[in-house]
C-alpha atoms as one frame of an Amber mdcrd trajectory, in Angstrom:
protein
  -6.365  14.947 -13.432  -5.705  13.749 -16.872  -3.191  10.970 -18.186  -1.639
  13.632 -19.995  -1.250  15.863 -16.706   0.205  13.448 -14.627   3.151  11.990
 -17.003   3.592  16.011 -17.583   4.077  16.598 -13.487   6.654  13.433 -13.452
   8.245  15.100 -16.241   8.566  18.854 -14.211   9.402  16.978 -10.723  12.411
  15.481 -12.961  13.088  19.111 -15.122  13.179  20.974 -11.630  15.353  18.790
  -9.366  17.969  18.773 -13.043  17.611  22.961 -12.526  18.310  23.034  -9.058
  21.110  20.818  -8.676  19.171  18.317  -6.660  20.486  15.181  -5.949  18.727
  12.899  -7.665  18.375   9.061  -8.031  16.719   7.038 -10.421  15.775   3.724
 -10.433  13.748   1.109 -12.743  12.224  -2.363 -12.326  10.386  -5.133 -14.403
   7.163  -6.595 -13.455   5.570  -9.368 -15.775   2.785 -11.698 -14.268   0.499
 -14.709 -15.167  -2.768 -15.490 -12.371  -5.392 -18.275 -13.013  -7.685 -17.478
 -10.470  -9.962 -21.117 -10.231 -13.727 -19.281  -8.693 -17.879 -20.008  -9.915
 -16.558 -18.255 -13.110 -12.375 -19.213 -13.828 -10.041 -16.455 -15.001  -6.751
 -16.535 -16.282  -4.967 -12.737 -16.735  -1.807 -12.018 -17.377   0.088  -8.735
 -17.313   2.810  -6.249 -16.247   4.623  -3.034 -16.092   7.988  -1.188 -16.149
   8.017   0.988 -13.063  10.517   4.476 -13.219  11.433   6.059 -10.109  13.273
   9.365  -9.275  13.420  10.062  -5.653  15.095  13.159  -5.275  16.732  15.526
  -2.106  15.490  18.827  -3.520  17.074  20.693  -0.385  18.844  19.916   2.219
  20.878  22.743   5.035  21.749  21.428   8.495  18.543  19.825   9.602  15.791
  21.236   7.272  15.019  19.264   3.972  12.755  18.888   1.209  12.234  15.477
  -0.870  10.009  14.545  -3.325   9.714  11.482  -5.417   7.646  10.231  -8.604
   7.073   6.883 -10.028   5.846   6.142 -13.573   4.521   3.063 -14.767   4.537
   1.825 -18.414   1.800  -0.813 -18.904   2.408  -3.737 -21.058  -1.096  -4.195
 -21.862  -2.527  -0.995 -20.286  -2.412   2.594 -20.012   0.868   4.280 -18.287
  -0.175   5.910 -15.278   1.662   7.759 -12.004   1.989   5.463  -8.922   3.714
   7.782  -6.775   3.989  11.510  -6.892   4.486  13.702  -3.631   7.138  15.628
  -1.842   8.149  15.861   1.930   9.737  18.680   3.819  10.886  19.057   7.205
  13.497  18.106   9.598  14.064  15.372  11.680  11.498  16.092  14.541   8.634
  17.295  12.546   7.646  17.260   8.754   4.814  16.991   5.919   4.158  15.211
   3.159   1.740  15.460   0.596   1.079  14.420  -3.568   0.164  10.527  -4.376
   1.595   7.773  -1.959   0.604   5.181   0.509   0.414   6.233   4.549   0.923
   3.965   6.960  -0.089   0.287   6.652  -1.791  -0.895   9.554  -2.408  -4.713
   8.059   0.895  -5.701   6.094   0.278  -8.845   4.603   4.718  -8.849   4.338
   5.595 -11.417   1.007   4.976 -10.263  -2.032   1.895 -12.499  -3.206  -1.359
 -13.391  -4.983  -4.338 -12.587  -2.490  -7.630 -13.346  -3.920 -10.310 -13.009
  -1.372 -14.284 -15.789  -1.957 -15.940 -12.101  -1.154 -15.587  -8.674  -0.394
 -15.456  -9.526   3.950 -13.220  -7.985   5.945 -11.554  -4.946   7.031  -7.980
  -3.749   6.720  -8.002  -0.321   8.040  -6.708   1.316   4.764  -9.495   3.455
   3.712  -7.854   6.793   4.327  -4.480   4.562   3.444  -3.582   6.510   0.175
  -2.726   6.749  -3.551  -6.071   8.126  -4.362  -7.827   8.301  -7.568  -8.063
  12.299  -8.864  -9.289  14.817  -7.459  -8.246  14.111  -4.191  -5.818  15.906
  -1.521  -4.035  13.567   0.505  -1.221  14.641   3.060   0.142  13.077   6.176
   1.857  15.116   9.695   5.027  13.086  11.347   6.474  13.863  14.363   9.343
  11.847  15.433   8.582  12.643  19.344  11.705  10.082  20.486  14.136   7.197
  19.086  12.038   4.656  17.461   8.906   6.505  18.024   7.143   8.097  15.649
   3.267   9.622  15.213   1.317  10.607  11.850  -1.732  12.185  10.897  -3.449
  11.755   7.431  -5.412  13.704   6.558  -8.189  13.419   2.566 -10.100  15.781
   1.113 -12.190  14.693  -1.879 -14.620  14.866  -3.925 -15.932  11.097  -4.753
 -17.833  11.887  -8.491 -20.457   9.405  -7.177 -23.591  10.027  -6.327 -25.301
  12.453  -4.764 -24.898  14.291  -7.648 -23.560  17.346  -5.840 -20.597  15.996
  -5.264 -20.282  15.993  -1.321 -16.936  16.930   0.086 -15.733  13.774   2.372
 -12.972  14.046   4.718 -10.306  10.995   6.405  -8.880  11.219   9.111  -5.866
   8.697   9.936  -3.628   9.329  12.975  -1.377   6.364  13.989   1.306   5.858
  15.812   4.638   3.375  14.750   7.064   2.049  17.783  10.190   0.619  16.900
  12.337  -1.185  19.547  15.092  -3.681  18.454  13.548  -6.005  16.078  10.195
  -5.185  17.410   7.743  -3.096  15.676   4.494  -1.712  17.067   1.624  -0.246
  14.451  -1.679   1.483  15.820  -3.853   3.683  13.887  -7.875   4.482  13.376
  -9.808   5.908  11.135 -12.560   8.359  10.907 -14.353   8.695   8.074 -16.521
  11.665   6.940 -19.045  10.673   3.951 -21.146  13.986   3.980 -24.317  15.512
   3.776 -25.414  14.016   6.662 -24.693  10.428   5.297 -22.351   9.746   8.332
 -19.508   9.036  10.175 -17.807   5.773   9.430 -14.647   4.458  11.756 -12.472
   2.079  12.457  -8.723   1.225  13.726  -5.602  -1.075  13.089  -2.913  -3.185
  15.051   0.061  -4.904  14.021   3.084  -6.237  15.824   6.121  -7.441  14.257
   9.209  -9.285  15.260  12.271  -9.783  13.242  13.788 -13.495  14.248  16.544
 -12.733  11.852  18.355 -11.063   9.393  15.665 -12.223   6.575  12.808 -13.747
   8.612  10.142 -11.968  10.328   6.685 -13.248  11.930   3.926 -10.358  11.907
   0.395 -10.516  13.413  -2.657  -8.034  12.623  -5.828  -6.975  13.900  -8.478
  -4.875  12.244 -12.411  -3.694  13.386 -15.108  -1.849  12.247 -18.393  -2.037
  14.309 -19.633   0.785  11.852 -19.050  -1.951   9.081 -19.695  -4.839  11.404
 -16.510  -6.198   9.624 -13.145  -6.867  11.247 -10.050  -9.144   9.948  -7.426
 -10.674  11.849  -4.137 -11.952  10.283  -0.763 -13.295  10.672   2.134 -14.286
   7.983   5.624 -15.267   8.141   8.717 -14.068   6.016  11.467 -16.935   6.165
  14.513 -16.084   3.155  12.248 -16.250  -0.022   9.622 -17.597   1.491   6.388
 -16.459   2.868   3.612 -18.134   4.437   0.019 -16.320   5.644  -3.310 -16.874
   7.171  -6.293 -13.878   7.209  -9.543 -14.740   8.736 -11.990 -12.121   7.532
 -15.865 -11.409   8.696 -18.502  -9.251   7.591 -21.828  -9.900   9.365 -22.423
 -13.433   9.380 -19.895 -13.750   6.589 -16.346 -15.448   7.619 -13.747 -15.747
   4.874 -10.404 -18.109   5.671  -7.903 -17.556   3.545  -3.952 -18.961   2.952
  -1.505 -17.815   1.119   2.054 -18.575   0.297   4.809 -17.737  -2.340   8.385
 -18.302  -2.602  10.875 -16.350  -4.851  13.984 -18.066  -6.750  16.696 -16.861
  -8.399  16.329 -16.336 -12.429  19.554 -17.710 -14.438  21.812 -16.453 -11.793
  20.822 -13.133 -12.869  21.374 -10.241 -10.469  17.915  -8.604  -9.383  16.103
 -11.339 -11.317  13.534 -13.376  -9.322  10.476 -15.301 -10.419   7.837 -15.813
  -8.184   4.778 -18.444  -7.858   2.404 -17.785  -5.646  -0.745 -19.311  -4.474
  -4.137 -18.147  -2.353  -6.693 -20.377  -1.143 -10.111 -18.643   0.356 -13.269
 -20.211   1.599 -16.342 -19.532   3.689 -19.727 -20.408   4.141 -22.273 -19.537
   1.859 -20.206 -18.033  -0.233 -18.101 -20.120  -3.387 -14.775 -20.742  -2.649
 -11.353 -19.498  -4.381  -8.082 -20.582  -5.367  -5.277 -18.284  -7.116  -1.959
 -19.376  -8.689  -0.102 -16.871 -10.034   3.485 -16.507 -11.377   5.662 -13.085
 -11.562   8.924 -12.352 -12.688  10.574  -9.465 -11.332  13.779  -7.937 -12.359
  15.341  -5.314 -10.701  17.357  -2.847 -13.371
């Protein structure tokens, strides 16, 4: 799908919902960032975006509805591009959604932060997670089967453009399952995925529990394998007002990546929805050159 065709399909979802009356709600933020990323070879990047969203209820009649949302964002050094794009319809017990978006996140990592990883280690079951590049079908099954309980099945289709050259069609598979109970949250999920022409089956699954100790902290643990990968990660952070403190251990092999990570938002000027952000990352293992990440972000909320 071309630049030009996506910022055209924003542009209908927002032309249809005007036609039909929708309800629809738009919303914009500011993003601006600065990272100095201290590795074997030191980087310093800076960068941002305005994001647009319109999330609109394109039908709604006693329990049946149909939503759909898009999200645009302007690069300040980049090309625009679509984030989200997909619509949902259904009712309260059963419904689909499908477009561009993120599924379910089986390894939340909760503050907004810098996370620079000393290698590639690890695994976060998110492969069949979402927001695919082109070319790709991606739509997820819910069933809300009782209060606070709620299943979901992903399900890609793709094409990958990478070798073998015939372009083998490669399925995901994603079912998990979400329990909410109080402040208590429950997240399981696997995932099986389909590489094609006999290249094999690759798999893997997800847990994460969650407790909220108050209105605005929360402590949240995670657990990810893949003996297909040999890889598995383990991690557990902690949201406290604007803070937010984290620790992921991740192995691959004989590879085992520690990593921290912390940030803490304040207020900008007294500014309403304005919030800079520093945030740092620490990762090291053996045998592999360690990394340190400091990055600032302002955010503003508009």
């Amino acid at each position: 799908m071309s630049k030009t065709f996506k910022l055209a399909a924003v542009a209908a979802l927002c032309a249809v919902a005007a036609a039909a009356h929708a309800d629809v709600k738009f919303d914009a933020n500011f993003e601006g960032d600065t990272t100095n990323i201290n590795a074997a070879t030191d980087t310093f990047k800076s960068g941002g975006r305005i994001e647009v969203n319109a999330n609109a209820e394109l039908y709604k009649q006693g329990d049946n509805f149909v939503n759909a949302r898009a999200s645009m964002l302007l690069g300040l050094n980049a090309d625009s591009t679509v984030d989200d794009a997909w619509i949902q319809f259904g009712n309260s017990s059963l419904d689909f959604k499908f477009g561009r978006f993120e599924a379910l996140d089986l390894f939340p990592v909760a503050k907004d932060t810098v996370l620079e990883l000393a290698t590639g280690a690890g695994y976060r079951a998110n492969i069949g997670r979402g927001r695919f590049k082109d070319g790709q079908f991606h739509g997820a099954l819910g069933l809300n089967a009782a209060p606070g309980l709620r299943f979901e099945l992903g399900l890609v289709n793709y094409k990958d453009g990478t070798p073998p050259a015939s372009g083998a069609a490669e399925q995901v598979v994603r079912p998990g399952v979400t329990y909410t109970n109080g402040d208590l949250t429950l997240r399981a999920g696997f995932e099986s995925f389909d590489k094609g022409l006999g290249a094999g089956t690759q798999t893997g699954y997800g847990l994460s529990a969650g407790y909220m100790l108050a209105k605005d902290a929360a402590v949240n643990v995670n657990y990810a394998n893949s003996s297909d990968l040999d890889s598995s990660s383990v991690g557990a952070n902690l949201v406290y007002g604007p803070a937010g403190i984290g620790y992921i251990k991740d192995k691959t092999g004989a590879t085992t990546v520690d990593t921290v990570y912390a940030a803490y938002s304040f207020p900008l000027l007294g500014v309403k929805g304005a919030f800079i952000t520093p945030a740092v990352s620490v990762s090291s293992g053996d045998g592999v050159a360690d990394k340190t990440a400091l990055r600032v972000r302002l955010n503003y909320q508009f």
